[in-house]
ROTORKE-552543 format. One record per residue (C-alpha): residue number from 0; residue in one letter; z, x negated, y negated; chain. Coordinates in nm, 2 decimals. Layout:
BEGIN
> nr/rest/pz/px/py/kette
> NUM/a/Z/X/Y/A
...
This chain:
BEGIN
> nr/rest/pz/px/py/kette
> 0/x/14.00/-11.93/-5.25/A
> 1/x/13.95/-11.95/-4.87/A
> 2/x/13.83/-12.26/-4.69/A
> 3/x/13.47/-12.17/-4.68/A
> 4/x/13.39/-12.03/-5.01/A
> 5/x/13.59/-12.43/-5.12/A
> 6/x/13.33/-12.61/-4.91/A
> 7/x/13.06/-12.44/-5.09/A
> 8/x/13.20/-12.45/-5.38/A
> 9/x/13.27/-12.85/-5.37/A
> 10/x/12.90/-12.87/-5.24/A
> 11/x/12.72/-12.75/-5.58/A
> 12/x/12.95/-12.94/-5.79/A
> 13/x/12.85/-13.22/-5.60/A
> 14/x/12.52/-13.16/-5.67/A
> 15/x/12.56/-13.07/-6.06/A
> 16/x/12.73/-13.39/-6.10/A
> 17/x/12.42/-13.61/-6.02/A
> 18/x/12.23/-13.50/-6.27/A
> 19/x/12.50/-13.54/-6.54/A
> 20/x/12.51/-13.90/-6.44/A
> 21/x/12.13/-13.98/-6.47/A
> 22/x/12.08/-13.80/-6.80/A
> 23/x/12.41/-14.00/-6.96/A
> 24/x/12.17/-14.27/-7.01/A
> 25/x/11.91/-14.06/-7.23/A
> 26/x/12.23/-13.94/-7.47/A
> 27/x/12.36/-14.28/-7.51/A
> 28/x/12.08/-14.55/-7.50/A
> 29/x/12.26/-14.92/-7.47/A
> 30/x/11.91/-15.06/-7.63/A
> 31/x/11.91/-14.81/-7.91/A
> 32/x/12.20/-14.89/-7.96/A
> 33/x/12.19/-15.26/-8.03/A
> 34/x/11.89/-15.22/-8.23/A
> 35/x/12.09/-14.95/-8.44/A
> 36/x/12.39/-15.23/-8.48/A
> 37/x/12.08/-15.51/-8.62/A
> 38/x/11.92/-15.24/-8.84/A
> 39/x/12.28/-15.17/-9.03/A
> 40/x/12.33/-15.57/-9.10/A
> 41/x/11.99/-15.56/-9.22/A
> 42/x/12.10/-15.23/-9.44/A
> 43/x/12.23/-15.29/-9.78/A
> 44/x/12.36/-14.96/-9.85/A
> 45/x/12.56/-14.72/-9.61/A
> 46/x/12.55/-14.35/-9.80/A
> 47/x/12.62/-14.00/-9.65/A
> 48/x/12.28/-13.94/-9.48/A
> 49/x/12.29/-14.26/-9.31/A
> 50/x/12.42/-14.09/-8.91/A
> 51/x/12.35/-13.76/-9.02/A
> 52/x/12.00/-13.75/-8.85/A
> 53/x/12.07/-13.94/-8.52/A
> 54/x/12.40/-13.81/-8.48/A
> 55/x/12.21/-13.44/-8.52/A
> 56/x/11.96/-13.54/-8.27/A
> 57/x/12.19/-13.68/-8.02/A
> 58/x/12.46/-13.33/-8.08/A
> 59/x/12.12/-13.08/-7.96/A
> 60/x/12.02/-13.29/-7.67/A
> 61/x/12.42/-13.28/-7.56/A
> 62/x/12.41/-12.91/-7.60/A
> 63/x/12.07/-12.83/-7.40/A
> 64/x/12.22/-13.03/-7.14/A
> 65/x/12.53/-12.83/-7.13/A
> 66/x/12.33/-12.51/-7.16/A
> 67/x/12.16/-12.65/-6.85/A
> 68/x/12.45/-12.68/-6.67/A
> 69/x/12.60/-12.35/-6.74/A
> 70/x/12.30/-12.19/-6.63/A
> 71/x/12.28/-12.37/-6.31/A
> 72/x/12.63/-12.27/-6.19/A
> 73/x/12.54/-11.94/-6.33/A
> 74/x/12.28/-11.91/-6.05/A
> 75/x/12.57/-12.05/-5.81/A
> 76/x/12.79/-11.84/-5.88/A
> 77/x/12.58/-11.55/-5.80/A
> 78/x/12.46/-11.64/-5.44/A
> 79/x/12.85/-11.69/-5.34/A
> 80/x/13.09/-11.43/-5.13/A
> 81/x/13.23/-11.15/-5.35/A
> 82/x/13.57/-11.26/-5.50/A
> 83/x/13.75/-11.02/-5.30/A
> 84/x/13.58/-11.12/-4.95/A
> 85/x/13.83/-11.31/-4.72/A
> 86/x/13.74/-11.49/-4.39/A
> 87/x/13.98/-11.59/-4.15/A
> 88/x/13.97/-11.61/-3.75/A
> 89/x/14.08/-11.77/-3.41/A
> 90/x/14.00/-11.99/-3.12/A
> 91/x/14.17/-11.91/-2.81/A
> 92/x/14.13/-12.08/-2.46/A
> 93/x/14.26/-11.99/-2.12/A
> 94/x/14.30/-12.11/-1.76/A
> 95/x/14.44/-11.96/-1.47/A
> 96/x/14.46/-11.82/-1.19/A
> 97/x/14.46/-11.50/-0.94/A
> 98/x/14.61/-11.49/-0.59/A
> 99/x/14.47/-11.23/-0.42/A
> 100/x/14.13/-11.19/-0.65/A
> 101/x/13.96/-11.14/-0.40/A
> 102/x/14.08/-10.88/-0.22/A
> 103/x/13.98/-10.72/-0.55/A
> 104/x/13.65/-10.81/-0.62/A
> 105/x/13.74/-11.07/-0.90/A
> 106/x/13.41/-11.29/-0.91/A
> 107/x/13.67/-11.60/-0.97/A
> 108/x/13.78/-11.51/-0.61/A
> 109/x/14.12/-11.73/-0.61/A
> 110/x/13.98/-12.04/-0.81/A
> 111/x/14.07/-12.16/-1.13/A
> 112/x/13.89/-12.06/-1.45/A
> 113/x/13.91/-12.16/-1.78/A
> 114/x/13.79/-11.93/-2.07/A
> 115/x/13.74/-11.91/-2.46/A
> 116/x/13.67/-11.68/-2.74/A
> 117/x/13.58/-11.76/-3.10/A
> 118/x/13.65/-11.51/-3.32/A
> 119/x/13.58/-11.49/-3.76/A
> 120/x/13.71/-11.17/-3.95/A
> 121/x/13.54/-11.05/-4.29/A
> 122/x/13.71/-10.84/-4.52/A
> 123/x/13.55/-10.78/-4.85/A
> 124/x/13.67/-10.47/-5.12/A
> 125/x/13.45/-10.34/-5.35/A
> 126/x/13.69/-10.07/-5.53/A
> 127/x/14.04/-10.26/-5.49/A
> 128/x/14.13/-9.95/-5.25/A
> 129/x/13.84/-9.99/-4.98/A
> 130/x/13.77/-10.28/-4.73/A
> 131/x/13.47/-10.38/-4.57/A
> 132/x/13.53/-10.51/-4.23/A
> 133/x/13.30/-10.69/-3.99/A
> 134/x/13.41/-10.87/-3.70/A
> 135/x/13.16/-11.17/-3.58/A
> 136/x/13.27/-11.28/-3.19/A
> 137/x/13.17/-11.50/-2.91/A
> 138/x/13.35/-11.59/-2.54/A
> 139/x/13.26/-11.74/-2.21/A
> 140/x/13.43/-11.78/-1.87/A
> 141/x/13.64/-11.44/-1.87/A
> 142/x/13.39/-11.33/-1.61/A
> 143/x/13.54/-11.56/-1.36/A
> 144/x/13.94/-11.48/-1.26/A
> 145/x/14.01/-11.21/-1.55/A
> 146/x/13.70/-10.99/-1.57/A
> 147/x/13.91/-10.70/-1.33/A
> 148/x/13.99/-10.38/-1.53/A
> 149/x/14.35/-10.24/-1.48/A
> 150/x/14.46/-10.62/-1.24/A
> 151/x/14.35/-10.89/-1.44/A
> 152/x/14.13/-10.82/-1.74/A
> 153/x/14.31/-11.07/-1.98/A
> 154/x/14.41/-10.94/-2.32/A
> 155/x/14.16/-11.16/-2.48/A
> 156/x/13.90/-11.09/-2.27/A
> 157/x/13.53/-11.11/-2.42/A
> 158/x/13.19/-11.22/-2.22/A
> 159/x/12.91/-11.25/-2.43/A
> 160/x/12.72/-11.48/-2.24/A
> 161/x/12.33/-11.43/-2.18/A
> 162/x/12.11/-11.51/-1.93/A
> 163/x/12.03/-11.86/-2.00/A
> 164/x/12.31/-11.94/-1.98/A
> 165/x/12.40/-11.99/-2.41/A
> 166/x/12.67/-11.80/-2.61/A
> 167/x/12.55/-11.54/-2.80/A
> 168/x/12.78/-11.53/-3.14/A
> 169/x/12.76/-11.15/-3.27/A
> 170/x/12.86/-10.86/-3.47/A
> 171/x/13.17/-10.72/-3.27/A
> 172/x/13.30/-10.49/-3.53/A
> 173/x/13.20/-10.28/-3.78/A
> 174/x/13.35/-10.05/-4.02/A
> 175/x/13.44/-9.94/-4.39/A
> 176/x/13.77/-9.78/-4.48/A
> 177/x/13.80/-9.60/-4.80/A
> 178/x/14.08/-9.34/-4.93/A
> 179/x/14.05/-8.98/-4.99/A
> 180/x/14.34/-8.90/-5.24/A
> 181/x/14.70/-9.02/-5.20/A
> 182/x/14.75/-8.94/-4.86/A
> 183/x/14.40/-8.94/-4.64/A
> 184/x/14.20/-9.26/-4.53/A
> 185/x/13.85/-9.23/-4.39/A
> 186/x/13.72/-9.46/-4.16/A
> 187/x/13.29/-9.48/-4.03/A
> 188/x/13.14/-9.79/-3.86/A
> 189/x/12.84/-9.85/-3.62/A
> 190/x/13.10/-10.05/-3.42/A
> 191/x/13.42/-9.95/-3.36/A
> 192/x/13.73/-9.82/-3.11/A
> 193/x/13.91/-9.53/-3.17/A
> 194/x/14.26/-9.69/-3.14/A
> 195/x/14.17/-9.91/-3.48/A
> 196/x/14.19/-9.55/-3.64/A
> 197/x/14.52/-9.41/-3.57/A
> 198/x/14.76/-9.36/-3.83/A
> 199/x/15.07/-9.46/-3.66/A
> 200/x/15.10/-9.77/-3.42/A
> 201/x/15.19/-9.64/-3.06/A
> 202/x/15.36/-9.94/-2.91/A
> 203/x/15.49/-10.25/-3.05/A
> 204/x/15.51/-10.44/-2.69/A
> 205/x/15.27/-10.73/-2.75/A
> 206/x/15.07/-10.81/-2.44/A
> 207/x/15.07/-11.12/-2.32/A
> 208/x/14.82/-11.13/-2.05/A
> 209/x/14.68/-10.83/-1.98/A
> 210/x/14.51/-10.58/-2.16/A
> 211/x/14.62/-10.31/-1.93/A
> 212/x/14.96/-10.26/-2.16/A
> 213/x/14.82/-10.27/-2.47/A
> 214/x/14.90/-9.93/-2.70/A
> 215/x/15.19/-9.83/-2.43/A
> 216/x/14.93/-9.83/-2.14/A
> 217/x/14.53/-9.85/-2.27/A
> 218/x/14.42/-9.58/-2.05/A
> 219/x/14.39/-9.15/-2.06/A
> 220/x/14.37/-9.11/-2.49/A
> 221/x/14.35/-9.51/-2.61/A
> 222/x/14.09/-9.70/-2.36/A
> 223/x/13.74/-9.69/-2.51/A
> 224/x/13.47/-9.94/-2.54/A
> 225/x/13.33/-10.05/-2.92/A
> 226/x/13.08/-9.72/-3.02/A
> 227/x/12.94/-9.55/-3.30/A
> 228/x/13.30/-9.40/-3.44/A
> 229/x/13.47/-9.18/-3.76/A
> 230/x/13.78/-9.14/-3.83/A
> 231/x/14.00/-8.95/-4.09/A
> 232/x/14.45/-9.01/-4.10/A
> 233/x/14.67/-8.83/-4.35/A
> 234/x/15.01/-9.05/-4.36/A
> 235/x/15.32/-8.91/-4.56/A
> 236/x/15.59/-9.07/-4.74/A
> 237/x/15.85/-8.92/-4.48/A
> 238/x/15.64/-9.11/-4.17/A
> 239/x/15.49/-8.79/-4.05/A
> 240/x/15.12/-8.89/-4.00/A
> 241/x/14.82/-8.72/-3.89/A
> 242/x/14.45/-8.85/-3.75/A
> 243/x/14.19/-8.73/-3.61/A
> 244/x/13.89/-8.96/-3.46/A
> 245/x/13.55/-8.91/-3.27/A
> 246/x/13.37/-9.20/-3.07/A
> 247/x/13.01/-9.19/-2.98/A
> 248/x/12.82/-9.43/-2.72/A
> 249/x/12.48/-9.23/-2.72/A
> 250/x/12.50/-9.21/-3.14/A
> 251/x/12.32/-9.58/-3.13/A
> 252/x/12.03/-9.49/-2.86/A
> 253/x/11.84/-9.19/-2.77/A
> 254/x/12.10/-8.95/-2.65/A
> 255/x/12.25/-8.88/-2.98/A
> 256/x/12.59/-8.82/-3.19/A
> 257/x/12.82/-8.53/-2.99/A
> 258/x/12.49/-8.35/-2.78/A
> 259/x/12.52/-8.25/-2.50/A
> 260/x/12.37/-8.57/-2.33/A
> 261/x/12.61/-8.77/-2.56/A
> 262/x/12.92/-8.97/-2.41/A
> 263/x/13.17/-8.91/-2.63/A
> 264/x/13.58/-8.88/-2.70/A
> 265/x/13.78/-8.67/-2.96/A
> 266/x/14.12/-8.81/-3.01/A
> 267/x/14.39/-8.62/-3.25/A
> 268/x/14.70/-8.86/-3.30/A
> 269/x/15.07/-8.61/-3.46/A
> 270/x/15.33/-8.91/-3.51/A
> 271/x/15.69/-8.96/-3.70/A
> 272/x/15.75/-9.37/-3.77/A
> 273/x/16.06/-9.45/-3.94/A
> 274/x/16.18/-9.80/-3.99/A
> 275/x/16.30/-9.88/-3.63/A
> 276/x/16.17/-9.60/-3.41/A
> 277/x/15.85/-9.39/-3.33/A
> 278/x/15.74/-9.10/-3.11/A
> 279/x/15.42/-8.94/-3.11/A
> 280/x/15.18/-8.74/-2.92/A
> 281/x/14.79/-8.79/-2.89/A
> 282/x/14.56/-8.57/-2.77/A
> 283/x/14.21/-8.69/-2.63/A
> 284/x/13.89/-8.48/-2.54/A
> 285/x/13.63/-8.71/-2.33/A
> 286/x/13.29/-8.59/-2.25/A
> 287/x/13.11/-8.80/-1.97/A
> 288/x/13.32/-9.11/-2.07/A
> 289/x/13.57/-9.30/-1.84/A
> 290/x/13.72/-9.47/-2.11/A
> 291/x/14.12/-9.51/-1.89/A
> 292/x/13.91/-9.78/-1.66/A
> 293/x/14.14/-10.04/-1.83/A
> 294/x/14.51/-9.86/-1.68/A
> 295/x/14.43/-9.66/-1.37/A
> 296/x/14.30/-9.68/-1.00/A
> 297/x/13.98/-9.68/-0.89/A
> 298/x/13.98/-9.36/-0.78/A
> 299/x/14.04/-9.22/-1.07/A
> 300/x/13.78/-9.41/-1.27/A
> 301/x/13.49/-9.47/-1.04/A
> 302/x/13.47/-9.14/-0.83/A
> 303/x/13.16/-8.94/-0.77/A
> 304/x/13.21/-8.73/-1.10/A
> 305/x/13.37/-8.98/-1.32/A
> 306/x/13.09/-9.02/-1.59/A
> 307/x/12.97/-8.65/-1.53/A
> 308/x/13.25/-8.41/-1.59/A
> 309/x/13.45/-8.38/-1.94/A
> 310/x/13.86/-8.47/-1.96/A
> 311/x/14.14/-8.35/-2.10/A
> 312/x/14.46/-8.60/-2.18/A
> 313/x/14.77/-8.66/-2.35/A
> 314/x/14.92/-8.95/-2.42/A
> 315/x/15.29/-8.90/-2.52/A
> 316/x/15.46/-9.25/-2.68/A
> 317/x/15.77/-9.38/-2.81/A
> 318/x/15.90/-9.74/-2.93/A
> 319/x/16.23/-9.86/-3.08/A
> 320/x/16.30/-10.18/-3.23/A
> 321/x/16.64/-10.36/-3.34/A
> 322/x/16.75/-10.43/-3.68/A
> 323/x/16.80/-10.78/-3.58/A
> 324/x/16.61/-11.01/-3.36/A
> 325/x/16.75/-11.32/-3.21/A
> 326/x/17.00/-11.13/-2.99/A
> 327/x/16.97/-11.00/-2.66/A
> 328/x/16.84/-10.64/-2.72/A
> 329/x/16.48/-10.59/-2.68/A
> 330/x/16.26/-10.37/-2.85/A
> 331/x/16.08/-10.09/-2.62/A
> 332/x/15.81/-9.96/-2.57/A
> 333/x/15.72/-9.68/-2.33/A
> 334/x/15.42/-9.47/-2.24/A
> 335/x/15.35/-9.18/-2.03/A
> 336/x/15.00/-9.03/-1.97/A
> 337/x/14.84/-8.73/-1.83/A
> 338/x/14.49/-8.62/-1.78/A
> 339/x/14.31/-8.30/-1.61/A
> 340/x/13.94/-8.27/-1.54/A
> 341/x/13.67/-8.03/-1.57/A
> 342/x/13.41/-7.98/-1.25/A
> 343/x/13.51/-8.27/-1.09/A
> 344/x/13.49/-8.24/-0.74/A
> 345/x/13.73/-8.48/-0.59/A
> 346/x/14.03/-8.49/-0.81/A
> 347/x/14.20/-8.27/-1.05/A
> 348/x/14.42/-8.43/-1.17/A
> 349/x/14.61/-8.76/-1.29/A
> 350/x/14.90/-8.97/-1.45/A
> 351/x/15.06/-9.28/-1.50/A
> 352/x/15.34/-9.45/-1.71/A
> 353/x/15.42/-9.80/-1.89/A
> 354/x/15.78/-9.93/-2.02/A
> 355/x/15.74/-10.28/-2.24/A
> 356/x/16.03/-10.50/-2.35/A
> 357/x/15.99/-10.78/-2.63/A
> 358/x/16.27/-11.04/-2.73/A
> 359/x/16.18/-11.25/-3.06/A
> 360/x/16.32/-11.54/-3.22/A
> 361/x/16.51/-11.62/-2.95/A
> 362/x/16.51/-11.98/-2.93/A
> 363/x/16.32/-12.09/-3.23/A
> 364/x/16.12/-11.89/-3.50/A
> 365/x/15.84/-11.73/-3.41/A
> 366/x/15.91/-11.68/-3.06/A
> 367/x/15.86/-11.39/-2.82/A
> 368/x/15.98/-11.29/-2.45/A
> 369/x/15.76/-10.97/-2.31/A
> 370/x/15.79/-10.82/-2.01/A
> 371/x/15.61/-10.53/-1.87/A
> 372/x/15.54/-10.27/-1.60/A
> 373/x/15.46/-9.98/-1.52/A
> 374/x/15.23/-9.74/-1.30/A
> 375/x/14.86/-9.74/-1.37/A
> 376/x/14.69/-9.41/-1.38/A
> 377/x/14.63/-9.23/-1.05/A
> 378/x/14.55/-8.89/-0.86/A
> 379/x/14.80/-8.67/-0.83/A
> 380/x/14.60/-8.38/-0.78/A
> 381/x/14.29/-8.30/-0.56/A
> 382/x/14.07/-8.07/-0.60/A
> 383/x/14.03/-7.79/-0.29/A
> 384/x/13.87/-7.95/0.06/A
> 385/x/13.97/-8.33/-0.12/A
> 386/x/14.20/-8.54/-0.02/A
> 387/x/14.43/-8.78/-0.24/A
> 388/x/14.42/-9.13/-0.11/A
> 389/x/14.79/-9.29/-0.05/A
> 390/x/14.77/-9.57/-0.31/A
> 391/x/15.10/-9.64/-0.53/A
> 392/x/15.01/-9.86/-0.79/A
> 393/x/15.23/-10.08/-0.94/A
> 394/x/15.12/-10.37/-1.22/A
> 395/x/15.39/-10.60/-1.43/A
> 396/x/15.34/-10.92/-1.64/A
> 397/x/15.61/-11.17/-1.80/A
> 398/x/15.56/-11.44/-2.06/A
> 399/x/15.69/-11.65/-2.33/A
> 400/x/15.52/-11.73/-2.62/A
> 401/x/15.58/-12.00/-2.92/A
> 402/x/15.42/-12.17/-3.21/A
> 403/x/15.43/-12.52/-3.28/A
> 404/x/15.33/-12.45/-3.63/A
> 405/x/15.23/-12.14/-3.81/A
> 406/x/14.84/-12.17/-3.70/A
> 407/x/14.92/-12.24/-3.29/A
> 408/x/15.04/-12.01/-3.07/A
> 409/x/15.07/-12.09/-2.64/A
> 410/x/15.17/-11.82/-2.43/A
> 411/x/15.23/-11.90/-2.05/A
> 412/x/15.22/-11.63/-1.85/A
> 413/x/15.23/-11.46/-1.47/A
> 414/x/15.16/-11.13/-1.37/A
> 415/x/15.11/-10.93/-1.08/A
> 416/x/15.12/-10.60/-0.90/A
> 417/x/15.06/-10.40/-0.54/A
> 418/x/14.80/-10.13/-0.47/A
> 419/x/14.65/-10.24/-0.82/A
> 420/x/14.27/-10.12/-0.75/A
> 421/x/14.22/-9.88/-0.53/A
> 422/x/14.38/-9.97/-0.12/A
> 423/x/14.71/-10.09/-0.02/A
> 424/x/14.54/-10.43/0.02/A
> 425/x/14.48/-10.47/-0.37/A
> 426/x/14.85/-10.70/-0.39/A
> 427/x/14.79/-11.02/-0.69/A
> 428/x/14.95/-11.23/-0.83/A
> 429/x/14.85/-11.46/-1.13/A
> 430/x/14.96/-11.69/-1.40/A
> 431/x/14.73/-11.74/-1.70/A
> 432/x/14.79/-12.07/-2.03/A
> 433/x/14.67/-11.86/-2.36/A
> 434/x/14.65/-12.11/-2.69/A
> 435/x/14.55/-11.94/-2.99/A
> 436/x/14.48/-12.15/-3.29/A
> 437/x/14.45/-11.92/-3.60/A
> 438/x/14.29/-12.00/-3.97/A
């Protein structure tokens, strides 16, 4: 039983007790008694019927109380959580720093800023197969020195801060998961990304900063914002797998589920997983929707056309992993991404790439090295009478994290990069504390 569903659960036996405890003194009456004790020396005979009426009496008013009882934590029992819904979460803070922030338009500027989600997870099955999951979130400070997509947006990074200045604590995620068959899930939710979807993991580099290297590079097919979503993944025995997903941010408002005012993205995911290795190939369809704003330029994202002409992408991904950890071979990760466009009329075209390294258990249990780079997504190609702007983006991070127990984990890290935004002036460098209690 998790922690919650205990504190209630200690609460109303708390309060069934009391009531035991003041009724003990109507089943067994000290007085009565005593006056009982004087009637029998009184008594000259003592035959079978002489207890059989008190005892009788006292026996029914025992038993109504019980029946009391039972149906009092009857009525408990059914205003409690399902028995099969779980709730677990995290608290993470943060405080750092950015050199060069404001050359990028960081609203932290150079200063440091400290930051912090909360976080609670809900997972409740109804069927033993399916799982309800909804995702309640709140965060404040990430506006300051990690709020920049592609440089600095931390990996943790969520504002929900209104404007007086409160926290507003809120539904994040949404979604139900249920199987078709053997082989096919289906997943639908109000709130969801498509990446949560996919049946085969891209990356297994853990980020430990920057959100920018998430999935082998969150941009071109995996970088989308939390929408109206659906989702169906066939997964094999042999690790072939198969999904296809659809993302919506117009289903929830007036524009509508795929019309043609609709912002929208169609991802279809063809991977092979076996124990220690992975490649696979995703394919992504965007209409009106820059959703590669968290791994590329400027340019690319922010351009006259960006939210008004439709994408194509592929994101091609591989990992590989060692048998053993605790030595010095790393598992990696890399990522490479392309991505053409559709009536835009300054660029045609654009690409990038992402290589991630992770050591673990290297000097205690529990323990990770990461280090990444890699080249966030830019034009390559312009469209005819445009010109391509000279930016070479580069972006990298290092860290180490460890756990003092099983529920803390603190994660120092630095990062940096040149031509990171969109001039050759964008050059930062940063180092960010991350603790992450989990219960």
């Amino acid at each position: 039983m998790k922690l919650f569903q205990q504190m209630l659960v200690a609460g109303a036996t708390l309060s069934l007790i009391a009531p035991i405890a003041a009724q003990a003194s109507d089943v067994v009456n000290i007085e009565e008694m005593n006056s009982y004790t004087r009637s029998l020396k009184n008594s000259s005979r003592l035959d079978s019927n002489t207890f059989i009426n008190e005892v009788s009496e006292d026996i029914a008013r025992i038993k109504g109380r019980i029946d009391g009882l039972e149906a009092k934590q009857n009525t408990f029992e059914a205003g409690s959580f399902n028995d099969t819904t779980t709730l677990d979460g995290k608290a993470v803070m943060a405080i750092g720093a950015v050199d060069g922030g404001d050359n990028i338009g960081s609203n932290g500027h150079e200063k440091v800023s400290a930051a912090y989600v909360y976080q609670m997870n809900l997972n409740t099955s109804f069927t033993g197969d399916d799982n309800l999951y909804v995702r309640l979130k709140a965060g404040d400070g990430w506006d300051g020195a990690f709020d920049q997509k592609t440089a600095t947006y931390h990996i943790e990074a969520k504002e929900t801060g209104i404007a007086d200045g409160t926290t507003n604590f809120k539904v994040d995620k949404m979604w139900y998961t249920f199987p078709i068959g053997d082989k096919f899930t289906a997943t639908v939710g109000p709130a969801i990304e498509n990446y949560y979807m996919l049946a085969a993991t891209p990356s297994v580099y853990k980020p430990g900063a920057l959100k920018a290297f998430k999935l082998g590079g969150n941009g071109a097919a995996f970088g989308a914002s939390t929408s109206t979503g659906a989702g169906l993944k066939y997964v094999a025995d042999n690790g072939f797998a198969v999904s296809t997903t659809v993302n919506s941010k117009k289903a929830a408002g007036t524009g509508g589920f795929l019309t043609k005012e609709d912002q929208n993205k169609v991802n279809t995911q063809v991977a092979y997983t076996a124990d220690n290795y992975h490649l696979s190939a995703t394919y992504s369809r965007q209409q009106g929707w820059n959703s590669w704003s968290y791994y590329s330029t400027k340019d690319l994202y922010t351009g006259a056309d960006a939210l008004a002409v439709d994408s194509d992408s592929v994101a091609l991904r591989a990992w590989w992993r060692p048998e053993e950890t605790g030595t010095a071979t790393p598992s990696i990760s890399v990522g490479y991404d392309t991505m053409s466009f559709s009536g835009r009329s300054d660029i045609a075209e654009g690409s990038g790439y992402f290589v991630g390294f992770n050591w673990a258990d290297m000097f205690q249990p529990s323990d990770k090295i990461g280090l990444a780079f890699g080249q966030p997504m830019k034009a390559t190609e312009a469209v005819a009478g445009a010109t391509l702007s000279e930016v070479d983006p580069f972006l990298w991070e290092l860290y180490y994290s460890f756990r003092p127990n099983d529920s803390i984990e603190i994660t120092p890290a630095i990062f940096g990069g040149t031509d990171v935004e969109e001039t050759t002036e964008d050059d930062i460098f940063g180092a960010v504390l991350t603790t992450t209690f989990k219960f």
